[in-house]
C-alpha positions in Angstrom: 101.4 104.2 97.0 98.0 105.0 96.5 97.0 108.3 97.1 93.3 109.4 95.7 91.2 108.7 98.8 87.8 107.9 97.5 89.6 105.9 94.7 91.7 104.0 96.6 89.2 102.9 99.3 86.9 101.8 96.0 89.8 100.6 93.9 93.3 101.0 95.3 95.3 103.4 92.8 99.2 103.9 93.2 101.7 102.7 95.3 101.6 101.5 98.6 103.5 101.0 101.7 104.2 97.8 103.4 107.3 94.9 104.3 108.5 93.3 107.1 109.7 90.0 108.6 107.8 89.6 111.8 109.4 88.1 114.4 107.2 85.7 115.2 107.0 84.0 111.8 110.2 84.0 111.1 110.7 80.4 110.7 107.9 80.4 108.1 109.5 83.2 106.1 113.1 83.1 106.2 113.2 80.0 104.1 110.1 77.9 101.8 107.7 77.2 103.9 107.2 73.2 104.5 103.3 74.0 103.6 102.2 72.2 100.6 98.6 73.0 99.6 96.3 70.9 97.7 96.1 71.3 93.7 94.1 74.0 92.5 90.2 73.1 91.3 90.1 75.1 88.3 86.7 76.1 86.8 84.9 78.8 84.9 85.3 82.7 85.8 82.4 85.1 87.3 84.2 88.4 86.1 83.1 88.7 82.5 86.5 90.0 80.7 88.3 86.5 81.8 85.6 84.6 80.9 85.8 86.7 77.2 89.5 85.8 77.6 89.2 82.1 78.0 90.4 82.4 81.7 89.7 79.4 84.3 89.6 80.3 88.0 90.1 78.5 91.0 91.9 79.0 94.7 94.7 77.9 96.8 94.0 76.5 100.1 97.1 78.4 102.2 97.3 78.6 106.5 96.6 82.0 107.6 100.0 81.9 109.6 102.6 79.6 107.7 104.1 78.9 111.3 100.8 76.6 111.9 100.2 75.0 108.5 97.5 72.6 110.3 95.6 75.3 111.3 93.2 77.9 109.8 93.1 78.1 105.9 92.7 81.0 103.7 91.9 80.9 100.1 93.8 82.7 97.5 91.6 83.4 94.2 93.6 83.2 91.0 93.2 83.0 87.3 95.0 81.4 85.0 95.2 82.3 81.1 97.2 79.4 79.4 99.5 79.3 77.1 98.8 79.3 73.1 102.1 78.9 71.3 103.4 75.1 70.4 104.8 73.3 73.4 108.5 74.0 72.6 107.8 77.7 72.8 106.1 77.0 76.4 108.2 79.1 78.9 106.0 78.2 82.4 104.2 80.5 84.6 104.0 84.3 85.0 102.3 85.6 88.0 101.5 89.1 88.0 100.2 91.5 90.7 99.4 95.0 90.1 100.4 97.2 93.3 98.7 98.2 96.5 99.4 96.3 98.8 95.4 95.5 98.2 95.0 95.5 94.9 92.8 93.1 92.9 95.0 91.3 90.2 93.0 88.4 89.2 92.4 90.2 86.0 95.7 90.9 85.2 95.9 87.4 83.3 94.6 89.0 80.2 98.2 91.0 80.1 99.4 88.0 78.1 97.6 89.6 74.8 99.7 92.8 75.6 103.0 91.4 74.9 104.1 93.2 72.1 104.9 90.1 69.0 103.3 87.6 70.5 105.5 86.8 73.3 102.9 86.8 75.7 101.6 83.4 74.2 104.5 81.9 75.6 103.2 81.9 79.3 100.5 81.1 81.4 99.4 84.4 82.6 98.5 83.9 86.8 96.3 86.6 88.2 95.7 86.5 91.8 94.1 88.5 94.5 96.4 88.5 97.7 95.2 87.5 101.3 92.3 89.7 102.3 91.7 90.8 98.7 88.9 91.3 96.6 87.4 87.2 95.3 90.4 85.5 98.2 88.4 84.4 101.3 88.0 86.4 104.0 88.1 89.4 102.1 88.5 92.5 104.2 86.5 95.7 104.7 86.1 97.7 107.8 84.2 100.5 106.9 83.1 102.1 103.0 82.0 105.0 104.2 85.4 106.5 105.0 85.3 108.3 102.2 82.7 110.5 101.8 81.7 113.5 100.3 82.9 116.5 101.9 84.7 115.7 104.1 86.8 117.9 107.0 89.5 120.0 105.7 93.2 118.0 105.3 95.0 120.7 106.5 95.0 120.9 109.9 95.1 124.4 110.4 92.9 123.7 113.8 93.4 122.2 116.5 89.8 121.0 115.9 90.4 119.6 112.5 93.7 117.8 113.9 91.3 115.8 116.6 88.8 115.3 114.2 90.9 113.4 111.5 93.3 111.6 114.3 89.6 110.6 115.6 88.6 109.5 112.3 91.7 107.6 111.9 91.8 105.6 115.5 87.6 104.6 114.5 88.9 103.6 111.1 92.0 101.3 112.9 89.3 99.9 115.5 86.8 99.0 112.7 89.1 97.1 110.8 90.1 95.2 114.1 87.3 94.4 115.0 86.7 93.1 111.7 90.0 91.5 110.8 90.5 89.6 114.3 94.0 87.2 113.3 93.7 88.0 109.9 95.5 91.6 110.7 98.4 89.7 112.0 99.1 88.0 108.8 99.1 90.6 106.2 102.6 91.4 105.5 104.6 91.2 102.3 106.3 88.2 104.0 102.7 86.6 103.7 102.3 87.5 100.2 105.9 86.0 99.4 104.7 82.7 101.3 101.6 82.5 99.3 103.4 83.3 96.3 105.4 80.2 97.5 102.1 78.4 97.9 101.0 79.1 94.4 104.1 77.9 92.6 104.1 74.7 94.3 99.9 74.3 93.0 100.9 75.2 89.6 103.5 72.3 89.9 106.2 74.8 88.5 110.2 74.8 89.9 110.5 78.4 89.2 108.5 81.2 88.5 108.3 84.5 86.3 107.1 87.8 87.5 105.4 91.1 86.4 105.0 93.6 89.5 103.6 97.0 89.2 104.5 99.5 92.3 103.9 98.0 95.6 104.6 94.3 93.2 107.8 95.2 92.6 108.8 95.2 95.8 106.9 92.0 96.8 109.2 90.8 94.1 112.0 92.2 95.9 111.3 90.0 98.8 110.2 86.8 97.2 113.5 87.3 95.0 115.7 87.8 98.1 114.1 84.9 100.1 113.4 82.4 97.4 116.4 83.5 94.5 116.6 79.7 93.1 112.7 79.7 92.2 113.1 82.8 90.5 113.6 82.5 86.2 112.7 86.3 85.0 111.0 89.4 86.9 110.2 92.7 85.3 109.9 95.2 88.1 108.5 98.8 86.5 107.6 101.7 89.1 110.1 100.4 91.5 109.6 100.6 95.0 112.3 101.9 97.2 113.2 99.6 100.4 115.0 102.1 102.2 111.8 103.6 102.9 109.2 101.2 103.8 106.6 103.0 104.7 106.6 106.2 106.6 109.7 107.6 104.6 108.5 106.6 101.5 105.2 108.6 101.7 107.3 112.2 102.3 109.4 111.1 99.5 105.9 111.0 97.5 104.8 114.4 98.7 107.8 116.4 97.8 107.7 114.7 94.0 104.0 114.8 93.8 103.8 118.6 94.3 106.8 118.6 91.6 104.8 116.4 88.9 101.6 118.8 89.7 103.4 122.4 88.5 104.4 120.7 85.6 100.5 119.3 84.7 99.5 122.5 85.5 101.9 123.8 82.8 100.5 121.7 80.5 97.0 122.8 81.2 97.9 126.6 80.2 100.2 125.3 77.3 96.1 124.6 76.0 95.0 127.6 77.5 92.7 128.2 74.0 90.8 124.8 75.4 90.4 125.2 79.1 90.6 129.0 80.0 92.2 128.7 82.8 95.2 131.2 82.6 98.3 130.8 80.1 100.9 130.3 82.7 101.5 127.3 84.7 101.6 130.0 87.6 98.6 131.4 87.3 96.8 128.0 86.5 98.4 126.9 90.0 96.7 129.8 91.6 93.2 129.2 90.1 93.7 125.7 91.1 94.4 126.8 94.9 91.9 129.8 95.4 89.1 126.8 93.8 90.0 124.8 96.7 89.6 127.2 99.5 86.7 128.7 98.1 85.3 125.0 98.4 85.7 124.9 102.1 82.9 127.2 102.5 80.9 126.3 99.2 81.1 122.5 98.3 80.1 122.0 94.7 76.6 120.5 94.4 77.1 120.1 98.4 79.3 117.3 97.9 82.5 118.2 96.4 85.2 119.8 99.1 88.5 120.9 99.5 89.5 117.1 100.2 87.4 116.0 97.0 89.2 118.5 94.3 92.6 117.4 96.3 91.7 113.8 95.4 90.6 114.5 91.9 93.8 116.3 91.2 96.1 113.7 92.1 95.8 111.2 89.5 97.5 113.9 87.1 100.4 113.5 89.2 100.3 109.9 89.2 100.8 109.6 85.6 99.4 111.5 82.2 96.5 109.4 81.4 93.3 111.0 82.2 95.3 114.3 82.2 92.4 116.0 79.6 89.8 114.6 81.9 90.8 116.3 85.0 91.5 119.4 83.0 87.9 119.3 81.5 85.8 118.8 85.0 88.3 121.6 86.1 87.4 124.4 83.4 83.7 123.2 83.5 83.7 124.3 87.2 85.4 127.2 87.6 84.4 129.0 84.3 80.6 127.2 84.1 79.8 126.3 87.9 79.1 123.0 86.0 80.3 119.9 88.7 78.9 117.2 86.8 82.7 116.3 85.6 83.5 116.6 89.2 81.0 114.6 90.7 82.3 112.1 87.4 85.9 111.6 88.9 85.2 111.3 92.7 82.5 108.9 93.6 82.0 108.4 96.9 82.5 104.4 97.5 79.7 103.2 99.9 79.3 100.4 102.2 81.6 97.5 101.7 83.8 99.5 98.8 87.2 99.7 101.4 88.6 96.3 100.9 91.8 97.7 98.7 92.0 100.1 101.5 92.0 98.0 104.1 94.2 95.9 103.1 96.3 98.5 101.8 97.2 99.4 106.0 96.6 95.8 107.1 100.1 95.1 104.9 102.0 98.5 105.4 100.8 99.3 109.1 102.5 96.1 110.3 105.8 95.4 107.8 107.6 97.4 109.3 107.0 99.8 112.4 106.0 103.6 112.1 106.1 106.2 114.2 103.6 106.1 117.5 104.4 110.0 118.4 101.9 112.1 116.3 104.0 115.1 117.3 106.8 113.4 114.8 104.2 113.1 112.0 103.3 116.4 112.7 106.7 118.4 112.3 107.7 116.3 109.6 104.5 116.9 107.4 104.2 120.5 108.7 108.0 121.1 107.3 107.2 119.6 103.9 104.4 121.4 103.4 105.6 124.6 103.7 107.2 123.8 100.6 105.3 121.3 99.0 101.8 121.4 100.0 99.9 119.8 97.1 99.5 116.1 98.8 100.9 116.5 102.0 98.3 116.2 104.5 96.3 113.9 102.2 98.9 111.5 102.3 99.5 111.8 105.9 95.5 111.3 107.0 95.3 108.5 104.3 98.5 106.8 106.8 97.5 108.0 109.9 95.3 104.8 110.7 98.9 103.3 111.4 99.1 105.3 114.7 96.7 103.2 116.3 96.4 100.0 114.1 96.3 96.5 116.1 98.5 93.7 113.8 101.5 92.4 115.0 104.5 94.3 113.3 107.3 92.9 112.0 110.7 93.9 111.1 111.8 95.0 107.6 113.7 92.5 105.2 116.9 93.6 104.3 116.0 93.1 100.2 118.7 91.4 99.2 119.4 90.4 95.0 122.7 89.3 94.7 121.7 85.4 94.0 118.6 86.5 92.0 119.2 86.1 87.9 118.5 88.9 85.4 115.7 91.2 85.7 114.0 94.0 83.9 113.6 97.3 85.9 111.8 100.5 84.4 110.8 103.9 85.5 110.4 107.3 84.9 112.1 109.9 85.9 110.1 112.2 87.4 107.6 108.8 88.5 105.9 110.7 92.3 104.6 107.5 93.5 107.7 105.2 93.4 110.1 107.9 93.2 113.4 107.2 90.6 115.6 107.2 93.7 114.2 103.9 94.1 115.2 102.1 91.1 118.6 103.4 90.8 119.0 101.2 94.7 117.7 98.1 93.4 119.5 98.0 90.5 122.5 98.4 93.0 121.0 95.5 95.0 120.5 93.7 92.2 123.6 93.9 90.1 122.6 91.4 87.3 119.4 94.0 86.6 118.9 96.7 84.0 117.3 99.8 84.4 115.1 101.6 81.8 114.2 104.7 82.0 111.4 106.6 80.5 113.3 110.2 80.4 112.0 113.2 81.9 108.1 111.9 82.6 105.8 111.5 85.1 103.7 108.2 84.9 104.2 105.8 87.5 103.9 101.9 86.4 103.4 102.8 82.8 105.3 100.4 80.6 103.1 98.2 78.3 101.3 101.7 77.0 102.7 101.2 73.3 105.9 102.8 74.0 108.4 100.7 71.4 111.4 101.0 72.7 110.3 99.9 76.0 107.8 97.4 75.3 110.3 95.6 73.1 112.4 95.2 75.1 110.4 93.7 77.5 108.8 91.4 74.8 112.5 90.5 74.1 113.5 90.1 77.4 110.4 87.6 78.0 111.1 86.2 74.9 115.0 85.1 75.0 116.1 86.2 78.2 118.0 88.7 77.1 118.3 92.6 78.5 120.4 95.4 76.9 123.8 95.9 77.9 124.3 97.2 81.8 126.5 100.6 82.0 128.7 101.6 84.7 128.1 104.0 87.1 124.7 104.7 89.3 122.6 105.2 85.9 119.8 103.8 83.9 121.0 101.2 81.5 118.5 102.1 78.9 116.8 105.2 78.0 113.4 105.4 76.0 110.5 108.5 75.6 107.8 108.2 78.7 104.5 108.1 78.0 103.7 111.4 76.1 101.8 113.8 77.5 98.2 114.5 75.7 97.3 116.8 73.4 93.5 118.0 73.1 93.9 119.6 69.9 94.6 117.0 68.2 92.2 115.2 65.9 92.0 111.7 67.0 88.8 110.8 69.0 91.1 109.9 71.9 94.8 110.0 72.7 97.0 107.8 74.5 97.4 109.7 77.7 93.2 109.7 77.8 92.5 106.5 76.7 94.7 105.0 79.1 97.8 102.6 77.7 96.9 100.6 75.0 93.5 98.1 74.5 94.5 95.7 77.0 95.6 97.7 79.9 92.5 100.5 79.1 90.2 97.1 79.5 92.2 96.3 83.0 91.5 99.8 83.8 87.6 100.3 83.0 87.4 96.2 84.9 89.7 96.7 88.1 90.9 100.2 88.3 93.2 98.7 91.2 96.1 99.4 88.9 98.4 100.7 91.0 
């Protein structure tokens, strides 16, 4: 999912939520499409890291609904990084997409430099921006300014604030049908798998190989289950759960989130010498929640509101990178009145800035169908609250535009791996986004897969962050075919250390957990913060 308002309408962070097999394309879905697009005129890059890279770019032409390939055409941007070992080491294509639904991964080519010994060379790396996405033509955006500064309370503890945000979300849903017309009948995973279809066949490949992060990993679920024969290897880290798509999934998140959020705020009093904000993760959790009602009455610089902190607060439970950040901009405010770090970590996005957004509901609003009676969303987020209040009604305002959203909605694939070969699953334990529930059912779907799992932490999507005994094994995997020995039982196959928590004593300039994961996924971070 992806969760931090502001950031996600500018960027798409974290999972998403989105399948289905609509009923009216299901000729076009159920099988390979008979489309057969045109080869791909590749040329130079705009963005400047591919170009650094030695990327070439180019689209692929692709209907907008696969059950009338004579009719209108879309274009798909990808990249493509090629291959640099000899010939006989040549393994074919990798595709990779980063999450969402609606995030940008025609960068994600340069991951073929973070293959740990080389491996990556074997490959050519295919970034690609889905339909509706970022450089791909149309691209959507409905409106960038749904994310402002300051904006009404989450918590609907009036009937006033409950209008106001259901009113918010039915002008958001109209906006983007107005400005999506057909193309918000063609955004579902089914459409991605199609193009995905459509891409293979312009590389001139048989099969294909597959990196998904999040929301990817279960659009490799579906292109897996519908298209097994053109699959050679997948790696599937932060694994989505199908049971759930989408309305499930997103109180699965809220119950986990609030669980990943006690234990950053443990870690912040663990360095209570650095931050001064109390010495137990109890009383940091207190500061944290008498900050954000005091911001309902006082913004910081006018700007920053209870909804803002919220959204600054959740990428600590997404995952540990940026956890000293947060942590800073926190102290700075409460024990300085200094919001600069603040107004560092939420920028609102601005005209135009929604298209991850957008796209994010165009894919998860119509996969599958959620509920129409606001009174169900109501109880249900009401009742988790109670309990586990950190994300709750975020999460449920950031969905509600489903209520009233206009694409045709399809019906959800029954995911399906039992003719798919070998693949590479990994998660965390405690991963909030794409909770560990999720990976333990695909590996039962999947019963040639192995799990790894990164024991006891709380980053989602997190492998390639210079963990060894993951990222070898992924480099071996890629490299041979190979995976480590499956177990019996419903268990993880593997286990390896998650990606460590910071420490902001220590003396390097910058740890892991700030820096992000490693040069190559800090660069995709800092160039397309879509990553999950």
């Amino acid at each position: 999912m992806k969760r931090l308002l502001a950031a996600t309408v500018a960027t798409t962070v974290g999972l998403a939520l989105g399948v289905g097999l609509s009923p009216t394309t299901a000729s076009a879905h159920s099988g390979t499409p008979s489309y057969t697009p045109p080869p791909i005129a590749w040329g130079a890059c705009t963005n400047a890291t591919l170009k650094a890279r030695g990327a070439e770019c180019g689209f692929v032409i692709v209907p907008l609904d696969y059950d009338r390939p004579g009719g209108t055409t879309i274009k798909i941007a990808v990249s493509r990084i090629k291959a640099k070992s000899p010939a006989a080491d040549y393994q074919g294509v990798m595709l990779v997409n980063p999450g969402g639904p609606g995030g940008s991964g025609l960068i994600y080519s340069v991951l073929q430099s973070a293959i740990p010994n080389g491996v990556g060379n074997d490959y050519d790396w295919i970034g690609f921006d889905p339909r509706g996405v970022g450089s791909s033509v149309p691209s959507l955006t409905c409106d960038g300014n749904v994310a402002g500064y300051n904006r009404p309370y989450y918590v609907p503890v009036t009937k006033q604030l409950e209008k106001t945000w259901l009113d918010r979300s039915k002008a958001y849903a109209q906006a983007c049908a107005k400005a999506g017309g057909p193309l918000l009948d063609h955004l579902k995973t089914t459409d991605n798998v199609a193009d995905m279809e459509s891409i293979r066949k312009a590389l001139g490949q048989k099969q294909i190989n597959f990196y998904g992060f999040s929301y990817g990993t279960y659009l490799g679920q579906v292109y897996a289950t519908q298209h097994p024969a053109q699959v050679r290897r997948m790696v599937f880290d932060g694994v989505v759960d199908p049971r759930g798509v989408w309305y499930d999934a997103n109180l699965s998140q809220d119950i986990q989130f609030d669980k990943n959020m006690d234990i950053y705020f443990t870690w912040v009093a663990k360095y209570d010498a650095v931050y001064h904000l109390g010495n137990t993760g109890k009383a940091v959790k207190a500061k944290y929640y008498a900050t954000l009602q005091k911001l309902r009455t006082a913004p910081a610089e006018g700007k920053i509101g209870p909804d803002e902190w919220n959204d600054i607060f959740v990428s600590a439970g997404y995952y540990v990178y940026g956890w000293e950040d947060v942590a800073t901009a926190f102290s700075a405010y409460v024990n300085n009145g200094d919001a600069s770090g603040l107004l560092d970590l939420y920028s609102a996005p601005g005209p135009g800035a929604d298209n991850g957004y957008a796209i994010y509901l165009g894919t998860q609003c119509t996969d599958t169908k959620w509920p129409k009676n606001w009174d169900k969303w109501k109880r249900d987020n009401w009742r988790i609250y109670q309990k586990y209040p950190f994300i709750t009604w975020n999460n449920a305002w950031f969905n509600a535009p489903c209520l009233y959203w206009k694409g045709d909605v399809g019906r959800a694939v029954d995911v399906n791996g039992k003719k798919a070969p070998p693949i590479l699953l990994i998660s965390e334990t405690k991963d909030a986004a794409t909770p560990y529930a999720g990976s333990l059912e695909i590996r039962q779907r999947f019963p040639r897969s192995v799990l790894i799992e990164g024991v006891g932490g709380t980053t989602h999507a997190g492998s390639l962050s210079g963990i060894a005994c993951t990222d070898d094994t992924i480099a071996n995997y890629l490299d041979t075919g190979a995976l480590p020995n499956r177990v019996r039982g419903n268990r993880s196959d593997k286990q390896c250390a998650p990606v460590p928590q910071p420490d902001p004593t220590a003396a390097a300039a910058k740890s892991l957990s700030s820096s992000g994961s490693g040069s190559i996924k800090a660069t995709l971070r800092n160039a397309a913060p879509a990553i999950r």
